[in-house]
PDB file of N, CA, C and O in Angstrom:
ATOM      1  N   UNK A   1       3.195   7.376   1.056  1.00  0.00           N
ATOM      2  CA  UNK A   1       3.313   6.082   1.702  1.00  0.00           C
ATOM      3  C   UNK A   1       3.834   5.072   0.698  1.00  0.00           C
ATOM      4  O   UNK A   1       3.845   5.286  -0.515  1.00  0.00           O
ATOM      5  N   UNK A   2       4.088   4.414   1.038  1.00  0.00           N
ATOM      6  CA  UNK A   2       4.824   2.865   0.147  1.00  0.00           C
ATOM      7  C   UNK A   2       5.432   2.051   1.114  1.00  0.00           C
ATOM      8  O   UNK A   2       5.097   2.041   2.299  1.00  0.00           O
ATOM      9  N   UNK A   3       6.560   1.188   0.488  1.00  0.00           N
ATOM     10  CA  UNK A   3       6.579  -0.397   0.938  1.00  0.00           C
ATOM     11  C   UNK A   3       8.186   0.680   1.702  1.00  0.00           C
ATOM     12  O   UNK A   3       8.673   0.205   2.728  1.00  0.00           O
ATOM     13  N   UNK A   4       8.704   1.728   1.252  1.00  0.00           N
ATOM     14  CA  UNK A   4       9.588   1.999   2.252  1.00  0.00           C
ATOM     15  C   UNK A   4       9.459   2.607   3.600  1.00  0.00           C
ATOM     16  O   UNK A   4      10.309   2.620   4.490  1.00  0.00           O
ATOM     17  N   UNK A   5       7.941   3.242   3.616  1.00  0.00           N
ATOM     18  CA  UNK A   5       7.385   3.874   5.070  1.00  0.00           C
ATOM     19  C   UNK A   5       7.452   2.796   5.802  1.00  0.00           C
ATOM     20  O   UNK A   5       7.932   2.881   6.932  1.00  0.00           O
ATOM     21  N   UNK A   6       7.003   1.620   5.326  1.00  0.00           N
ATOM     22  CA  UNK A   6       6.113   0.650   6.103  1.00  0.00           C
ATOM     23  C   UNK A   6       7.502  -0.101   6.869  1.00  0.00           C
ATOM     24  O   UNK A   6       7.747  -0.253   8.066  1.00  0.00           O
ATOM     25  N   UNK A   7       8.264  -0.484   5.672  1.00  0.00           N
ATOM     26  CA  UNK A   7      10.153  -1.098   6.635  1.00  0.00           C
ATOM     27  C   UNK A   7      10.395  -0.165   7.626  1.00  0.00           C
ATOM     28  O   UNK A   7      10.336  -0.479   8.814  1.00  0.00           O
ATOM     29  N   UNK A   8      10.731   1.248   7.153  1.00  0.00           N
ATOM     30  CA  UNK A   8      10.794   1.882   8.251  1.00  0.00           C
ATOM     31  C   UNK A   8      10.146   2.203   9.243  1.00  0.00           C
ATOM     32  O   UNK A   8      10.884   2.671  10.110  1.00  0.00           O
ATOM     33  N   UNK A   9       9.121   2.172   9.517  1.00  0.00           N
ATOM     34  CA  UNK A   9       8.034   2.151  10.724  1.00  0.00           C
ATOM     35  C   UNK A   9       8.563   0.657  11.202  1.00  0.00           C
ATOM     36  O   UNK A   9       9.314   0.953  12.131  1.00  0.00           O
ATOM     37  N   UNK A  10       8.577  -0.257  11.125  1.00  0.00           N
ATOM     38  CA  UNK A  10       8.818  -1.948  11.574  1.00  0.00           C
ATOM     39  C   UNK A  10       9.835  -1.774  11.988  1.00  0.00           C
ATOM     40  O   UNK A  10       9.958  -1.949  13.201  1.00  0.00           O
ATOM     41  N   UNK A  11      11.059  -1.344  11.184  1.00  0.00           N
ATOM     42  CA  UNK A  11      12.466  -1.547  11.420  1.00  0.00           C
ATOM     43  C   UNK A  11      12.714  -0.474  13.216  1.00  0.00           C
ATOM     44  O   UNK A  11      13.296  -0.795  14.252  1.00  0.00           O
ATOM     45  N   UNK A  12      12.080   0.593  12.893  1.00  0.00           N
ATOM     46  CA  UNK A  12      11.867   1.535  14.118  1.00  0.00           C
ATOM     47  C   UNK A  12      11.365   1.158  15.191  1.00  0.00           C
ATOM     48  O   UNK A  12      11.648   1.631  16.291  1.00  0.00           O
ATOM     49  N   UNK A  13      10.406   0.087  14.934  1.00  0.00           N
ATOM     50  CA  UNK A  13       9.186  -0.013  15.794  1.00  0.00           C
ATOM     51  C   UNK A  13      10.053  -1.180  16.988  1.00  0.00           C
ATOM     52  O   UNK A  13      10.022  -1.138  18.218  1.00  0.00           O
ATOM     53  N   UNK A  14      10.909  -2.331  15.930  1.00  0.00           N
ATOM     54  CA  UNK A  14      11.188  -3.007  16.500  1.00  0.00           C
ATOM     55  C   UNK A  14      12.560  -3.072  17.451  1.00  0.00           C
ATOM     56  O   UNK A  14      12.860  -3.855  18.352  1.00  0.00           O
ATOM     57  N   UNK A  15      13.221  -2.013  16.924  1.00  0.00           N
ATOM     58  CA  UNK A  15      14.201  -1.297  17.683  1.00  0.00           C
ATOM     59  C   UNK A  15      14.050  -0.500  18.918  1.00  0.00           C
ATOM     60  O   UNK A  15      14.945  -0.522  19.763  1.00  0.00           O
ATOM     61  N   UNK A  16      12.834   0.298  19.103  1.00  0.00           N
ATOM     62  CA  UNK A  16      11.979   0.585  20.151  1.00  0.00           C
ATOM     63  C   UNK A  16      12.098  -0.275  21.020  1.00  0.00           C
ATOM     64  O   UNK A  16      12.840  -0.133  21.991  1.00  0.00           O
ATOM     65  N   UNK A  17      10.984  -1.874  20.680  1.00  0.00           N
ATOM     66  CA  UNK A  17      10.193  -2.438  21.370  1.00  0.00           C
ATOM     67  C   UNK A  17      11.397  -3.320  22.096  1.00  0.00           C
ATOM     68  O   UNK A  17      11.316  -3.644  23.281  1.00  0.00           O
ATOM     69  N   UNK A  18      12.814  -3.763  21.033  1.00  0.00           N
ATOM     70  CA  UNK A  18      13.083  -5.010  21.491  1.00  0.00           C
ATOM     71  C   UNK A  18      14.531  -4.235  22.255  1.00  0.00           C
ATOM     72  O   UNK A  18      14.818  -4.547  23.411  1.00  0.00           O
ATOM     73  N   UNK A  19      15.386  -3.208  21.475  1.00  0.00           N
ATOM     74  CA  UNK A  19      16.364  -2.935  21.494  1.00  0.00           C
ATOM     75  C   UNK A  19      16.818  -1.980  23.245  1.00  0.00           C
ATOM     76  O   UNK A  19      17.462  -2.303  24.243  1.00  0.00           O
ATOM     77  N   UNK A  20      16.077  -0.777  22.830  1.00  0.00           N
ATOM     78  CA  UNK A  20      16.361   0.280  23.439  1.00  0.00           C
ATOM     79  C   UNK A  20      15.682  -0.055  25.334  1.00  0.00           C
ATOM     80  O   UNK A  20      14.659  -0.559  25.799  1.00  0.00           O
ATOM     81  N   UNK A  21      16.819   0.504  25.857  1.00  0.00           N
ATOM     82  CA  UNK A  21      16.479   0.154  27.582  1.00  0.00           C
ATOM     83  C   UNK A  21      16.127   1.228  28.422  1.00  0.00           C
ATOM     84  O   UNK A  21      15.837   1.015  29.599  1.00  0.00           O
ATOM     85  N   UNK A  22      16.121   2.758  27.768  1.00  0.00           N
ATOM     86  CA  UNK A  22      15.810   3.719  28.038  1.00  0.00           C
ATOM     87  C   UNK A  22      14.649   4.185  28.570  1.00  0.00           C
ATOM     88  O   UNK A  22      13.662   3.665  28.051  1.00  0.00           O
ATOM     89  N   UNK A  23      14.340   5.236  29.696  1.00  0.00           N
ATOM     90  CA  UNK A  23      13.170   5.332  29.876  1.00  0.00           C
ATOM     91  C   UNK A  23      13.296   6.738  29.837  1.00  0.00           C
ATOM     92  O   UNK A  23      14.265   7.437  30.135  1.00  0.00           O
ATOM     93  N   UNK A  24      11.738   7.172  29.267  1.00  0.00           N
ATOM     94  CA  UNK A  24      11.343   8.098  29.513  1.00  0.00           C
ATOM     95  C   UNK A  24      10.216   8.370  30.207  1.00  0.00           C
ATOM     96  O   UNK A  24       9.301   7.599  29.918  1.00  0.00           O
ATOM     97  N   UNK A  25       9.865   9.440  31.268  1.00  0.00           N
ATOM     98  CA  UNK A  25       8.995   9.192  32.216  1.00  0.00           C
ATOM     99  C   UNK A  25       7.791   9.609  31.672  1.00  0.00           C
ATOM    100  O   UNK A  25       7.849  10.641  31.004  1.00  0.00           O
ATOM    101  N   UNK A  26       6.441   8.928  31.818  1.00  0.00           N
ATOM    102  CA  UNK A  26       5.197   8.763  31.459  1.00  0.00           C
ATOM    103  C   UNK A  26       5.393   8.548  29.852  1.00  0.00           C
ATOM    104  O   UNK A  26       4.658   9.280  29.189  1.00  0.00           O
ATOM    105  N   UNK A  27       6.166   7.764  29.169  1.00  0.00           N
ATOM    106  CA  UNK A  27       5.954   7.182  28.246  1.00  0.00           C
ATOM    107  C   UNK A  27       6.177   5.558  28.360  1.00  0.00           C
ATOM    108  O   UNK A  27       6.742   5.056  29.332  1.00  0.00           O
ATOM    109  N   UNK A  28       5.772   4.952  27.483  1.00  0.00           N
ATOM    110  CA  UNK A  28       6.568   3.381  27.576  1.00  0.00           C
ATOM    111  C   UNK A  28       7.126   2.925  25.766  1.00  0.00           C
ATOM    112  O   UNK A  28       6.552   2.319  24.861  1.00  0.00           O
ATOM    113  N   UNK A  29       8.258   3.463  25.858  1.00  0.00           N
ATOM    114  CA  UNK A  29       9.222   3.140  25.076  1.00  0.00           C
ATOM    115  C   UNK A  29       8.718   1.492  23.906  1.00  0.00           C
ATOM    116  O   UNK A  29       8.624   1.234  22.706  1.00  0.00           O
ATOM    117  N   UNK A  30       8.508   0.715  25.375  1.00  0.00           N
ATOM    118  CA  UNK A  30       8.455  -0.899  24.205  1.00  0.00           C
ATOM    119  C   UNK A  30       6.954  -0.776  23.925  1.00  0.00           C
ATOM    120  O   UNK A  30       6.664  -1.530  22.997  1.00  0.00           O
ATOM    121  N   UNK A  31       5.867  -0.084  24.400  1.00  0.00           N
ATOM    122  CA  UNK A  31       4.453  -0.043  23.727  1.00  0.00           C
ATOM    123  C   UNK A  31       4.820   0.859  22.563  1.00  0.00           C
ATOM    124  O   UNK A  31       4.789   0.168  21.544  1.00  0.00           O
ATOM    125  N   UNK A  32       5.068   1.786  22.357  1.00  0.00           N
ATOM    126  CA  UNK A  32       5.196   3.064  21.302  1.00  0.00           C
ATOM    127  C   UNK A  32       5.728   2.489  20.425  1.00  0.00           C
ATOM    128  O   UNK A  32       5.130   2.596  19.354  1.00  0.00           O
ATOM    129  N   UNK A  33       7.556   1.295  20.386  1.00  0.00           N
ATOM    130  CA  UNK A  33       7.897   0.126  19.447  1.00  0.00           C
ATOM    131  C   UNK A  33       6.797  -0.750  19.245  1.00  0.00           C
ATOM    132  O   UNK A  33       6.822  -0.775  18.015  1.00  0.00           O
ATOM    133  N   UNK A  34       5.764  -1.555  19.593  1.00  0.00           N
ATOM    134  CA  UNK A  34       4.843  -2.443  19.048  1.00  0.00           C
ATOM    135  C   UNK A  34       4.020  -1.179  18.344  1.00  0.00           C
ATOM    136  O   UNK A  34       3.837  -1.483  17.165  1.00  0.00           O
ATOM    137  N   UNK A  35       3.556  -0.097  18.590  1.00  0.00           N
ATOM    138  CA  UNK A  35       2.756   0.405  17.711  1.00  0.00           C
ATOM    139  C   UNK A  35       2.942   0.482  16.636  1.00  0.00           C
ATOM    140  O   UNK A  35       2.144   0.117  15.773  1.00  0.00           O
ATOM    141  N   UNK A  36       4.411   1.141  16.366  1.00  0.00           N
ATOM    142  CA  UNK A  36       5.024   1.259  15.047  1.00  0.00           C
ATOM    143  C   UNK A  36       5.170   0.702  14.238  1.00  0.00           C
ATOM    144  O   UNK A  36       5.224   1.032  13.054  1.00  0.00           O
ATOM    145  N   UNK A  37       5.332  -0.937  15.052  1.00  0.00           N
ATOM    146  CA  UNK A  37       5.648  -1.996  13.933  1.00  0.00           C
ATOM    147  C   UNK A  37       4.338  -2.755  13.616  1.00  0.00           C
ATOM    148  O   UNK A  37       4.252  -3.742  12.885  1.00  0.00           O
ATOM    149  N   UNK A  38       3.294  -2.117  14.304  1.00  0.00           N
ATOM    150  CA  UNK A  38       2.123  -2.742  14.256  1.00  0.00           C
ATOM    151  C   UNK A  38       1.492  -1.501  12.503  1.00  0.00           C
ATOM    152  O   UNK A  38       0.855  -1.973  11.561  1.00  0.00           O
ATOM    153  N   UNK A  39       1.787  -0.516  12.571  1.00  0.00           N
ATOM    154  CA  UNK A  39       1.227   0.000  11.755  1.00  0.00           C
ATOM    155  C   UNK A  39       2.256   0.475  10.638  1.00  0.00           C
ATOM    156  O   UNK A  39       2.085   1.456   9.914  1.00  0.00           O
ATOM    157  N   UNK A  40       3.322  -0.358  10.618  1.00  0.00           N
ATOM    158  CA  UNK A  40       4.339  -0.713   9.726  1.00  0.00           C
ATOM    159  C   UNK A  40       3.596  -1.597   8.627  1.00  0.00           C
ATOM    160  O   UNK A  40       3.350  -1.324   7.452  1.00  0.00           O
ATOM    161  N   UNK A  41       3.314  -2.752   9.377  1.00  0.00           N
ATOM    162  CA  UNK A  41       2.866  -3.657   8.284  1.00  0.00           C
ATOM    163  C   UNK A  41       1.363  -3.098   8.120  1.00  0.00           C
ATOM    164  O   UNK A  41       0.637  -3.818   7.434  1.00  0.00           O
ATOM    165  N   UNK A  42       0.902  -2.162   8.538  1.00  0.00           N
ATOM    166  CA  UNK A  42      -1.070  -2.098   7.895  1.00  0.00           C
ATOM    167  C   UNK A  42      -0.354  -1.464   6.939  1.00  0.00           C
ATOM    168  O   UNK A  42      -0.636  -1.806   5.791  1.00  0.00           O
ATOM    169  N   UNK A  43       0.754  -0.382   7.107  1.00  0.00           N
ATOM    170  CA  UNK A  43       1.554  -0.058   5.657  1.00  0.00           C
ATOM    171  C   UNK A  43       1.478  -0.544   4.515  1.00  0.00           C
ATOM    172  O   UNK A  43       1.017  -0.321   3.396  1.00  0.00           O
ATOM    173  N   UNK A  44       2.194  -1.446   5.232  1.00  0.00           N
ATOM    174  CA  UNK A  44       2.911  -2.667   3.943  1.00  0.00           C
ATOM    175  C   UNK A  44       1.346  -3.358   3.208  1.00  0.00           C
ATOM    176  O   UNK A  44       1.108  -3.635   2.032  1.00  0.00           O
ATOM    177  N   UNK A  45       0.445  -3.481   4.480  1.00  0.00           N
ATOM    178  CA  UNK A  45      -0.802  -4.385   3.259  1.00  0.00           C
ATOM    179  C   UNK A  45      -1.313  -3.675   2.739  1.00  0.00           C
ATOM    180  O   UNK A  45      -1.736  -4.040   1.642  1.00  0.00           O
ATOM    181  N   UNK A  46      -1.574  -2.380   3.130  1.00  0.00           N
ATOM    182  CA  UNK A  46      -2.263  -1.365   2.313  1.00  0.00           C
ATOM    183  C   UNK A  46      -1.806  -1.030   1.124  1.00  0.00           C
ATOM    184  O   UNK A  46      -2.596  -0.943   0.184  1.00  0.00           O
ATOM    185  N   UNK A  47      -0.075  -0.717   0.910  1.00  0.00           N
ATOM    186  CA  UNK A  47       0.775  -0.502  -0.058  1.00  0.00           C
ATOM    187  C   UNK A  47       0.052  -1.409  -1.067  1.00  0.00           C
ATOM    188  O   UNK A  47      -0.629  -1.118  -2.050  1.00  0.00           O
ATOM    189  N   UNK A  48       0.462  -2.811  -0.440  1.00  0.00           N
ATOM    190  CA  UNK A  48       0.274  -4.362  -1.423  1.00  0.00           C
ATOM    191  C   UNK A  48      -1.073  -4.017  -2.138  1.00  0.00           C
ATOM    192  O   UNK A  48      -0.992  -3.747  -3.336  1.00  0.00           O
ATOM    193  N   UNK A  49      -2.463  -3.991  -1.465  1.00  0.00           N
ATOM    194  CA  UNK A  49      -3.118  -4.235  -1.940  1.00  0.00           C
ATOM    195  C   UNK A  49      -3.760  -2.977  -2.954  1.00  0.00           C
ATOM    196  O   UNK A  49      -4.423  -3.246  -3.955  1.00  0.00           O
ATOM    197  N   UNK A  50      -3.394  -1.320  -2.449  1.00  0.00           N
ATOM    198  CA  UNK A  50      -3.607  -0.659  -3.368  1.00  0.00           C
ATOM    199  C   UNK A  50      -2.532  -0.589  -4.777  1.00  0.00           C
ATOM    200  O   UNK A  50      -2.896  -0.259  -5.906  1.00  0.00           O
ATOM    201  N   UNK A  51      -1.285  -0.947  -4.421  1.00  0.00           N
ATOM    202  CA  UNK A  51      -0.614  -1.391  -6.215  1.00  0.00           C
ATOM    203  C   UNK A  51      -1.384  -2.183  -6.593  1.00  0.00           C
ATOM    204  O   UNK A  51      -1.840  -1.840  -7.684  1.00  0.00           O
ATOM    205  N   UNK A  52      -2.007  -3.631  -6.032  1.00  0.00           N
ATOM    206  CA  UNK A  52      -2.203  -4.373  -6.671  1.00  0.00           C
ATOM    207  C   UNK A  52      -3.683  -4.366  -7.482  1.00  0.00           C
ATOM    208  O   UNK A  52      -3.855  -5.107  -8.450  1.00  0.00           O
ATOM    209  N   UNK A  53      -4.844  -3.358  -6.939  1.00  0.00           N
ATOM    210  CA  UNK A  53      -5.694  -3.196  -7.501  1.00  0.00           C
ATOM    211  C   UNK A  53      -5.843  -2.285  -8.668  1.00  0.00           C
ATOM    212  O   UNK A  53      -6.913  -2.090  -9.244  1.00  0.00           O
ATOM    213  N   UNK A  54      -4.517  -1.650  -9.033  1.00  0.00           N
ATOM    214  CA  UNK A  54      -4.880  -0.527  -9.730  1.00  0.00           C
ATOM    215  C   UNK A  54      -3.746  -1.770 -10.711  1.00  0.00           C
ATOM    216  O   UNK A  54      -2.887  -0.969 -11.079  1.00  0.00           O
ATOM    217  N   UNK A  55      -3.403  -2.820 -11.153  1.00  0.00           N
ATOM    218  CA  UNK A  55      -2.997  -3.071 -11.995  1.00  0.00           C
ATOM    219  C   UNK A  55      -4.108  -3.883 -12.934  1.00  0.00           C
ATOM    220  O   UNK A  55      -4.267  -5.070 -12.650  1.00  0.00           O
ATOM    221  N   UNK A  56      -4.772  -3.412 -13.866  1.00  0.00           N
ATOM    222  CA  UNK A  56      -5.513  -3.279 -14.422  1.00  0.00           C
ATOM    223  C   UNK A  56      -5.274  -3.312 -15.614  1.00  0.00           C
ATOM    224  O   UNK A  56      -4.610  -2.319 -15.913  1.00  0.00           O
ATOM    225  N   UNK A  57      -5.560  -4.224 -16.830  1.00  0.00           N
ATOM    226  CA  UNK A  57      -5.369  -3.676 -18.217  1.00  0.00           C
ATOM    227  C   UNK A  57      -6.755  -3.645 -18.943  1.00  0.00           C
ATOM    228  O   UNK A  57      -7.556  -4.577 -19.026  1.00  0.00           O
ATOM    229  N   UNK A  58      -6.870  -2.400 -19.445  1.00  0.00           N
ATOM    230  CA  UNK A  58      -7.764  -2.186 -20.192  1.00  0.00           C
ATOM    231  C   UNK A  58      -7.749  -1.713 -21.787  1.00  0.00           C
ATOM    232  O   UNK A  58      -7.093  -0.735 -22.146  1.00  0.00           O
ATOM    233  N   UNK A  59      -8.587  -2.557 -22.756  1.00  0.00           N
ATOM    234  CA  UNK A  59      -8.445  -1.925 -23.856  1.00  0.00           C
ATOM    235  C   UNK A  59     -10.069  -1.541 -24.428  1.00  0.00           C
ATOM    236  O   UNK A  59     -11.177  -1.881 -24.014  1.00  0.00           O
ATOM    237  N   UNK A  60      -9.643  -0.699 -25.535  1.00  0.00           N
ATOM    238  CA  UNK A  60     -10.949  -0.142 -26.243  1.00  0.00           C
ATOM    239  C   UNK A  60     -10.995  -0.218 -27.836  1.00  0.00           C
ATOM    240  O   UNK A  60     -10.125   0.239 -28.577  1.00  0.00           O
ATOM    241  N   UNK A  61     -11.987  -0.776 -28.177  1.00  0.00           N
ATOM    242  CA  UNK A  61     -12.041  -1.464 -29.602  1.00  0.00           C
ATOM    243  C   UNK A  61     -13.284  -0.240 -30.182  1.00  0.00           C
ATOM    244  O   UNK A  61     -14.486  -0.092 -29.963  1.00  0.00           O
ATOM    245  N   UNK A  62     -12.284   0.475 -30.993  1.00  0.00           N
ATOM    246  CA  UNK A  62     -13.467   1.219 -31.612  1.00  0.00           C
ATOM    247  C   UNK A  62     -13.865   0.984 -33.087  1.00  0.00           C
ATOM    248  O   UNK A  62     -13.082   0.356 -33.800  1.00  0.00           O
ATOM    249  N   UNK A  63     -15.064   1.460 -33.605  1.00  0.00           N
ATOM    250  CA  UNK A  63     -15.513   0.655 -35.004  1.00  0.00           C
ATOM    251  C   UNK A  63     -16.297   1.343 -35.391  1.00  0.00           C
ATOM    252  O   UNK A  63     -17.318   1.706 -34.806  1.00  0.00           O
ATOM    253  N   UNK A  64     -15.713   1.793 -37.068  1.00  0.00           N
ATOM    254  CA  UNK A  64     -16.699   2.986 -37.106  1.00  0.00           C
ATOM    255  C   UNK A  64     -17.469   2.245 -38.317  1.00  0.00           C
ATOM    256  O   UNK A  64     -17.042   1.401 -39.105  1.00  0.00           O
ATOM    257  N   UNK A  65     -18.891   2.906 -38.192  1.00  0.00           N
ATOM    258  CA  UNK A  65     -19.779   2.185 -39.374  1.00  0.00           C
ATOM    259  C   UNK A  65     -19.982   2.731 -40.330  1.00  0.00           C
ATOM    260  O   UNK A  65     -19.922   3.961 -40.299  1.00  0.00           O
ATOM    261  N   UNK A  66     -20.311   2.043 -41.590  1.00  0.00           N
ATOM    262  CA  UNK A  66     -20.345   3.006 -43.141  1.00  0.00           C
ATOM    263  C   UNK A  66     -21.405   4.308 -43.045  1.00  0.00           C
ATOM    264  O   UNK A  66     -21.288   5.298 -43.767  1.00  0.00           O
ATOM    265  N   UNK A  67     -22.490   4.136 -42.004  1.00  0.00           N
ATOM    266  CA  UNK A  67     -22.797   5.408 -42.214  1.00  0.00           C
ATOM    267  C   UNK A  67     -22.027   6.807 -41.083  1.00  0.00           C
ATOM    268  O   UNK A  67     -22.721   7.812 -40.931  1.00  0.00           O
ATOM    269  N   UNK A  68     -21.082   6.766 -40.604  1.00  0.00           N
ATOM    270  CA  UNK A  68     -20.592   7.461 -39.831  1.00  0.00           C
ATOM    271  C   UNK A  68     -20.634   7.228 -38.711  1.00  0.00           C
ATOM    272  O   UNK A  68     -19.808   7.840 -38.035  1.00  0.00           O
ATOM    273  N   UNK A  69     -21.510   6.333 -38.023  1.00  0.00           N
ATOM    274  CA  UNK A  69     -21.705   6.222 -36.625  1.00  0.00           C
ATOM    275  C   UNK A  69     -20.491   5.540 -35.865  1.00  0.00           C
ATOM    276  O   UNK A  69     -19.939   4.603 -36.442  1.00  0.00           O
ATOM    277  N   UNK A  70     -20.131   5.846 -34.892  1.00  0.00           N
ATOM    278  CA  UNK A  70     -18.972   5.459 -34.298  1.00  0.00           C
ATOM    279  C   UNK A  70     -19.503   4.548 -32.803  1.00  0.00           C
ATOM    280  O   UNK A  70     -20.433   4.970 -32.114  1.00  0.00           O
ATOM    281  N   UNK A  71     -18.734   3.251 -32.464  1.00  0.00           N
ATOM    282  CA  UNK A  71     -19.154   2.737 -31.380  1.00  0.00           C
ATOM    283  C   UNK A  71     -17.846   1.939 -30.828  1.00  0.00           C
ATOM    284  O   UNK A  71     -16.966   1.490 -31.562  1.00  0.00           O
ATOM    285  N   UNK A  72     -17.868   1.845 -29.501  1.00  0.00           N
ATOM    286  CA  UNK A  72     -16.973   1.675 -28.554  1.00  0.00           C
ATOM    287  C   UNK A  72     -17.506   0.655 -27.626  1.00  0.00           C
ATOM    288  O   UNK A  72     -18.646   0.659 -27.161  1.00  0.00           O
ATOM    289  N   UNK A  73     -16.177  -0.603 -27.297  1.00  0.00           N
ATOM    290  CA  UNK A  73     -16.256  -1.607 -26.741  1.00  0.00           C
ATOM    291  C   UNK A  73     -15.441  -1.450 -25.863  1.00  0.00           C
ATOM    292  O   UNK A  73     -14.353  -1.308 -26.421  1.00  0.00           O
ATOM    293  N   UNK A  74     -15.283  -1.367 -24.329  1.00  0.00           N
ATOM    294  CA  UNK A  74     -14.382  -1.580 -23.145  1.00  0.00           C
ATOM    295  C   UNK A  74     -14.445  -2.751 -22.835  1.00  0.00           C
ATOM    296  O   UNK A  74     -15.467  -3.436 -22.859  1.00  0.00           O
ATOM    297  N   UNK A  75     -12.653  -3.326 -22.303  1.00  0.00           N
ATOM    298  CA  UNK A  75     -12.932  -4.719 -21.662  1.00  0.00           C
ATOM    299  C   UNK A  75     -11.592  -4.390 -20.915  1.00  0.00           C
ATOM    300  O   UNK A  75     -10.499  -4.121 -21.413  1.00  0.00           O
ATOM    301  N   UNK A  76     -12.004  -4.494 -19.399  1.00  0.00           N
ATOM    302  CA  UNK A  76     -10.572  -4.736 -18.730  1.00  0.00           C
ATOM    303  C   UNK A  76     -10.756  -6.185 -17.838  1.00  0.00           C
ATOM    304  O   UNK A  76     -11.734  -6.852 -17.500  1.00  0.00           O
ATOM    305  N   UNK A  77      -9.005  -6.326 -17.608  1.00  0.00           N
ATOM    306  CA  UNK A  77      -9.099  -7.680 -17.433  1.00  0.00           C
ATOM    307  C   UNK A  77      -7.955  -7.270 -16.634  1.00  0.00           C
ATOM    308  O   UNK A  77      -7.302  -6.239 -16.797  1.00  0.00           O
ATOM    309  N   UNK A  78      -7.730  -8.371 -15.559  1.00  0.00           N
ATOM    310  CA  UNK A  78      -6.277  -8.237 -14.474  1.00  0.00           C
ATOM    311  C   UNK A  78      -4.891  -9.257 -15.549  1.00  0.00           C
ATOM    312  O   UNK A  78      -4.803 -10.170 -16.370  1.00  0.00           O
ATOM    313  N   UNK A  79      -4.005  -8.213 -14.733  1.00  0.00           N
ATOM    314  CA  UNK A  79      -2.725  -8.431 -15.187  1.00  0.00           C
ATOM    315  C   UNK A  79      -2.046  -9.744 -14.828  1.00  0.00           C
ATOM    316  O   UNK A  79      -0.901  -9.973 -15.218  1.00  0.00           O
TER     317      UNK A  79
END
């Protein structure tokens, strides 16, 4: 999935819903276009918001002590 499923589901959806005059029997052509473009964009926010949570920077400060002991500091912070 990504931000190109999601255009294409919309771009489809809305070509469906607005464009096409066709029927097919026991379907409805312009509902099946709103679906598409309806779950075009849950695409697109889902895309958005899972890139945007995984941008993350994290670093680790390690420090070792005169008698050998070793210790570790994590700190992440948004980009």
């Amino acid at each position: 999935m990504g931000y190109g499923l999601g255009a294409f589901l919309i771009a489809l959806g809305l070509i469906l819903a607005l464009a096409v005059q066709d029927a097919i029997e026991g379907v409805d052509l312009q509902m099946v276009g709103w679906i598409l473009t309806i779950v075009g964009l849950g695409v697109l926010i889902l895309t958005a918001v899972t890139l945007n949570s995984s941008r993350r920077k994290g670093t680790t400060q390690t420090t070792t002590h005169p008698d050998g002991s070793v210790s570790e500091r994590r700190t992440e912070h948004d980009l």
